[in-house]
C-alpha positions in Angstrom: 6.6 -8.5 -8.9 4.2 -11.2 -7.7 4.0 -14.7 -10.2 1.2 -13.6 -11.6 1.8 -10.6 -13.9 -2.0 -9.4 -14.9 -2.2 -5.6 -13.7 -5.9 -4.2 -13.6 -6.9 -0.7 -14.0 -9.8 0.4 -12.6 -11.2 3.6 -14.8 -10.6 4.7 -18.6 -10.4 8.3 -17.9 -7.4 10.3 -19.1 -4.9 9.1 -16.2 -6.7 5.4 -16.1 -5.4 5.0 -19.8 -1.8 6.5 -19.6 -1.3 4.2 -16.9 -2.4 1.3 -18.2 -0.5 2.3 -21.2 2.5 2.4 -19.2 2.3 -1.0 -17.4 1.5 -2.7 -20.8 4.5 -1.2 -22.6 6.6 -3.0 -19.9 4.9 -6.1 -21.2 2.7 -6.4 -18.2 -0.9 -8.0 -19.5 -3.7 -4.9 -18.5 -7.1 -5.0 -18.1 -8.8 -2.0 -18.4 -12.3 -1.6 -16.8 -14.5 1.4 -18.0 -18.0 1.6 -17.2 -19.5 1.4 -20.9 -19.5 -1.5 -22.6 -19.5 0.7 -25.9 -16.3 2.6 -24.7 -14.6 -1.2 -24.0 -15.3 -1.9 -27.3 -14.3 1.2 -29.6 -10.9 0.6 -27.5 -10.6 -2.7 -28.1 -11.0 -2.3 -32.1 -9.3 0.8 -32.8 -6.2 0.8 -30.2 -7.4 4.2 -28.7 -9.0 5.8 -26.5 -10.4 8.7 -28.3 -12.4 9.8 -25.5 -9.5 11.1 -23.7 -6.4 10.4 -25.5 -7.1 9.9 -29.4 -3.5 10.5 -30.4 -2.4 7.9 -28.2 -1.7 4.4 -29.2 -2.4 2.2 -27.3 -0.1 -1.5 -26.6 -2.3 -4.5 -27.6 -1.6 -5.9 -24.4 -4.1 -3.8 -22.9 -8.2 -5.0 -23.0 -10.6 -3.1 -22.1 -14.3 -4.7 -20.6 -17.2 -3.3 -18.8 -17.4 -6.6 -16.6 -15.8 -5.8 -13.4 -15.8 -9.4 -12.6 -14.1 -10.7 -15.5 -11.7 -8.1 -15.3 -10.4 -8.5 -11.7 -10.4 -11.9 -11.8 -6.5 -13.3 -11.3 -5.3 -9.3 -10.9 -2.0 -8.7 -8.8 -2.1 -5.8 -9.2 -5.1 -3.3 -9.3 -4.8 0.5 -10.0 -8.1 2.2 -9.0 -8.2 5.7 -11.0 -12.2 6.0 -11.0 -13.7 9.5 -10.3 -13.8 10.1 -6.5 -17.8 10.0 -6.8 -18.0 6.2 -7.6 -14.4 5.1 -5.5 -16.4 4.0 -2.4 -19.0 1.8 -4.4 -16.3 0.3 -6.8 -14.0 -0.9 -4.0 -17.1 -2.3 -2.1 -18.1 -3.9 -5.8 -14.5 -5.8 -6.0 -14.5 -6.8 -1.8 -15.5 -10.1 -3.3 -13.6 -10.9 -6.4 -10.3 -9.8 -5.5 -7.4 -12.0 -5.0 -6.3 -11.5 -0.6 -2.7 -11.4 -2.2 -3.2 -8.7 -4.8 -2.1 -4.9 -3.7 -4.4 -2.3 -4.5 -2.7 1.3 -5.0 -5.3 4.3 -5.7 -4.7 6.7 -8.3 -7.5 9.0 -7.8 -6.6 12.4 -6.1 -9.9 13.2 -3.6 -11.6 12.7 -0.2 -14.4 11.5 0.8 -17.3 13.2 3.4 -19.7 12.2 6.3 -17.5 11.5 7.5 -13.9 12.7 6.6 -12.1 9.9 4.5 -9.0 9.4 2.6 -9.8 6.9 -0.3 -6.9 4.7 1.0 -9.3 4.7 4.0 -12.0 3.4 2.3 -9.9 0.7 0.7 -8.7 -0.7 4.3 -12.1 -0.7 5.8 -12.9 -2.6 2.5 -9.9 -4.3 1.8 -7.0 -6.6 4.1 -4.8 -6.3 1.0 -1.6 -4.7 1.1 -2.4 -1.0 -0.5 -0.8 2.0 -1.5 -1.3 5.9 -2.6 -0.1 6.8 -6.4 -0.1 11.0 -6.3 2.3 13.3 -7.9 2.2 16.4 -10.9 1.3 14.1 -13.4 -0.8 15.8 -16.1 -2.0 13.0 -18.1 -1.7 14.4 -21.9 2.0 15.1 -21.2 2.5 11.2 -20.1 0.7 10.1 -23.2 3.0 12.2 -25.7 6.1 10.8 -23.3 7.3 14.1 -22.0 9.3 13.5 -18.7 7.4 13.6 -15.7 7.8 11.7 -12.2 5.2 10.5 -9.4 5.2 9.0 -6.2 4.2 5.7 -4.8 3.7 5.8 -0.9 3.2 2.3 1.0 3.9 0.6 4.2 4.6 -2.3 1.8 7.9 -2.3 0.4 6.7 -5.4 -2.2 4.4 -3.1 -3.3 6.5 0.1 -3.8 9.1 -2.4 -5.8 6.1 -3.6 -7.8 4.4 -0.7 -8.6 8.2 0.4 -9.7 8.5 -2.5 -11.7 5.0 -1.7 -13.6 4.9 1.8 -14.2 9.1 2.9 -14.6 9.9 4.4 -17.9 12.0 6.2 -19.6 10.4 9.3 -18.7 8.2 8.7 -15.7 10.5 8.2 -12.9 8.9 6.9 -9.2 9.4 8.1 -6.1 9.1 6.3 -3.2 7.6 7.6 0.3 6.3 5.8 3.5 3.9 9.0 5.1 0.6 7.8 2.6 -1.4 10.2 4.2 0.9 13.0 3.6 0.8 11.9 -0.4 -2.7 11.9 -0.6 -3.9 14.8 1.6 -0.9 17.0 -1.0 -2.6 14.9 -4.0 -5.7 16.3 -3.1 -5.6 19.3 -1.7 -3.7 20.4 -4.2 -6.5 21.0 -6.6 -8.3 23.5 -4.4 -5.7 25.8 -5.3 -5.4 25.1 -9.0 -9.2 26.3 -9.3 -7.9 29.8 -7.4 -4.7 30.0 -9.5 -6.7 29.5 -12.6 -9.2 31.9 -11.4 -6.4 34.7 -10.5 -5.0 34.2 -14.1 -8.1 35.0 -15.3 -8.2 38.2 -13.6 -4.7 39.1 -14.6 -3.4 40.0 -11.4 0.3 39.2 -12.1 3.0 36.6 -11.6 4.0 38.3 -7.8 0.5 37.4 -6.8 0.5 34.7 -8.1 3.3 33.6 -6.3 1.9 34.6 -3.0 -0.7 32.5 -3.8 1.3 29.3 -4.3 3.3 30.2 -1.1 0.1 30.3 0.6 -1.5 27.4 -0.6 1.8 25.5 0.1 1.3 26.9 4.1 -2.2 26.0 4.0 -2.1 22.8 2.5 0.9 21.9 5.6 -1.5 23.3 8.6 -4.1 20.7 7.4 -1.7 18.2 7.3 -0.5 18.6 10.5 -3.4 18.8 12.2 -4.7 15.2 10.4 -1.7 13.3 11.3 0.5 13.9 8.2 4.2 15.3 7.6 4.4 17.9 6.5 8.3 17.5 5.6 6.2 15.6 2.8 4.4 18.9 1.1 8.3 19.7 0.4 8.5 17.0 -2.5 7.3 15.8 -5.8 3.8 15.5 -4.2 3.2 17.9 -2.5 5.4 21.0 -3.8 6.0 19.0 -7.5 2.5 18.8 -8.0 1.0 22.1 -6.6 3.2 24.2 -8.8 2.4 21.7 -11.8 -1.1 22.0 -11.6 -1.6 25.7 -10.1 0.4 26.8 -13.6 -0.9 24.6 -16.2 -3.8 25.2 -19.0 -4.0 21.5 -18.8 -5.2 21.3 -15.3 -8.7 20.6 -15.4 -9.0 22.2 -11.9 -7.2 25.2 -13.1 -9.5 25.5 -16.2 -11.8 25.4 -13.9 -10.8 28.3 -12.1 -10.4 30.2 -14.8 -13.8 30.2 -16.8 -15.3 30.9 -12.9 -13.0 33.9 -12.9 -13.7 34.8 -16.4 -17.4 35.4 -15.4 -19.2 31.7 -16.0 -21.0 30.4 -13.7 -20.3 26.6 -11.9 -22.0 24.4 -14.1 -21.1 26.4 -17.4 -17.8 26.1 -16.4 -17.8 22.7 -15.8 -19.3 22.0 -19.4 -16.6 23.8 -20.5 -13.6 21.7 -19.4 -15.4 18.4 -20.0 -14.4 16.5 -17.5 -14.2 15.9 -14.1 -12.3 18.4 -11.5 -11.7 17.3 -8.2 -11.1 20.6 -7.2 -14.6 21.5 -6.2 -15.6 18.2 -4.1 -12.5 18.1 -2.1 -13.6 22.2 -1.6 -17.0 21.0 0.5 -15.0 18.6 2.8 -12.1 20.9 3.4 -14.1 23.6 4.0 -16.1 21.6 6.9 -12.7 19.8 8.0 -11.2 23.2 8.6 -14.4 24.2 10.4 -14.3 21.7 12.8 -10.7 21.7 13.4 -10.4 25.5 13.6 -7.7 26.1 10.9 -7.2 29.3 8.9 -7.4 28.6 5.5 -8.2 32.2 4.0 -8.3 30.8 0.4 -10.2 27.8 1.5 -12.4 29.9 2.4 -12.4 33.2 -0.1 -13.3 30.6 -2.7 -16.1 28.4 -0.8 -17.7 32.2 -0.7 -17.0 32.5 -4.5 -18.8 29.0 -5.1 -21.3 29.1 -2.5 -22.1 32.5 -1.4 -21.8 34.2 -5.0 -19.2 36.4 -3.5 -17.1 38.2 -6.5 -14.4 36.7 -7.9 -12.1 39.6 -7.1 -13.0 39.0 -3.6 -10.3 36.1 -3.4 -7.3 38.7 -3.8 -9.2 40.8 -1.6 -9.8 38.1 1.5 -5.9 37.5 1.0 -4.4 40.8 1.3 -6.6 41.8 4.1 -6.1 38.5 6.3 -4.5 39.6 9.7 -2.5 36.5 9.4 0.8 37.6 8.6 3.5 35.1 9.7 5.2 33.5 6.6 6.5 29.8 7.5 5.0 27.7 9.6 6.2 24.6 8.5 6.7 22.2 11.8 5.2 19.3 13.4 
């Protein structure tokens, strides 16, 4: 761990808070940045954040502000866990305030379009610091009431990987570590694609054989991309990839999965939306995907039976449909 011990997270959603929860339990000093200053406050005074977690308390070594200067100011360490929609324009807001020794790990599981971005690429074209990727099934409710879980920290820094260790470690949230970052984020957020068609397929009932094809075939699809941007795919085979697909694919607490479900259950996009409350990844990192996969020529049949569900209005019972009637028939294709 660097000298200086202040750790800064970025975001007061529901994983922002668990993890600055976490680091502050270690006795790590956290500054929390949320975008209302009304939010920073009610934190501040009543040791929650009822927004997302209200039967969490919280460590008093955590402060929450709405003043991104103040906040970064003297970080070592800064978690970004923002929504992908404001990533870009809160790592170009901290370009000048950051310390050049400070690493900066993202937490947020999306990608970026126009063009095609990981958001540890935005960070380096931003950024010289020494970054990283935090991705894994890590369902932030279950971290709050301390129910085991593990995640995995990928870096070419070891420093970093042994700090982020250092910060986050717990009794029950174990850290993996992993070199291939691209392979950990492209799993992180692919990943949520297929939690909105498991959710949706739950909704229709269809059983747990299909829905076990479906995780198979996610699993294959999610690999193919990988391989064709660069990434091992030896990596889909572990806690972030595999871990975190069958995690989120299964759980009612998977916003993405929700998600899925109400859109099975006959609700339209923005209904459903309403209706789980927050935000799901799922459906952004659908639109660049969907064009990725275009322009590379992959075959992503559930990419694409639920782009036509989204986009095209096509029937939800289409995506069982597409899948079954695929000529694509060869089971594993899992090489380099």
């Amino acid at each position: 761990m660097k000298e200086n011990n202040k750790v800064v997270v970025l975001g007061g959603g529901s994983f922002g808070t668990v993890l600055a929860n976490l680091a502050a339990s270690n006795g790590y000093e956290v500054s929390l940045w949320v975008r209302d200053a009304e939010q920073a406050l009610r934190i501040n005074s009543e040791g929650a954040n009822t927004n997302y977690h209200p039967e969490l308390k919280l460590s008093d070594k955590i402060e929450a502000s709405d003043d991104l200067k103040k906040v970064i100011k003297d970080a070592s360490v800064v978690l970004i866990a923002t929504p992908s929609s404001i990533f870009e324009n809160i790592t170009k807001r901290i370009v000048p305030l950051i310390d050049k020794n400070a690493y900066v790990i993202s937490c947020t599981k999306g990608i970026l379009s126009k063009p095609f971005r990981l958001l540890s690429d935005v960070i380096s074209s931003q950024i010289s610091n020494d970054i990283g990727v935090l991705s894994g099934p890590n369902l932030a409710k279950e971290i709050a009431e301390s129910k085991v879980a593990g995640t995995v920290i990928a870096s070419h820094s070891k420093e970093l990987i042994l700090s982020v260790k250092s910060i986050l470690s717990s009794d029950t949230f174990k850290i993996y570590s992993s070199q291939d970052m691209e392979g950990v984020e492209l799993a992180g957020a692919l990943k949520n694609i297929y939690a909105i068609v498991c959710g949706m397929a739950e909704s229709m009932k269809v059983g747990e054989n299909a829905i076990g094809l479906i995780l198979t075939r996610s699993m294959a699809e999610m690999s193919r991309f990988a391989v064709a941007k660069g990434a091992d795919p030896i990596t889909f085979l572990g806690l972030s990839g595999m871990g975190d697909l069958v995690a989120t694919c299964t759980s009612k607490l998977s916003r993405n999965y929700q998600l899925g479900y109400y859109l099975g259950s006959g609700l339209n996009l923005s209904d459903s939306k309403l209706k789980v409350g927050q935000v799901a990844e799922g459906i952004r990192t659908l639109e660049v995907i969907k064009s990725e996969s275009d322009k590379l020529g992959l075959n992503m049949p559930l990419v694409e039976s639920l782009y036509k569900i989204i986009n095209e209005k096509s029937s939800p019972s289409s995506l069982i449909e597409d899948l079954i009637k695929n000529p694509h028939e060869v089971d594993v294709e899992f090489t380099h």
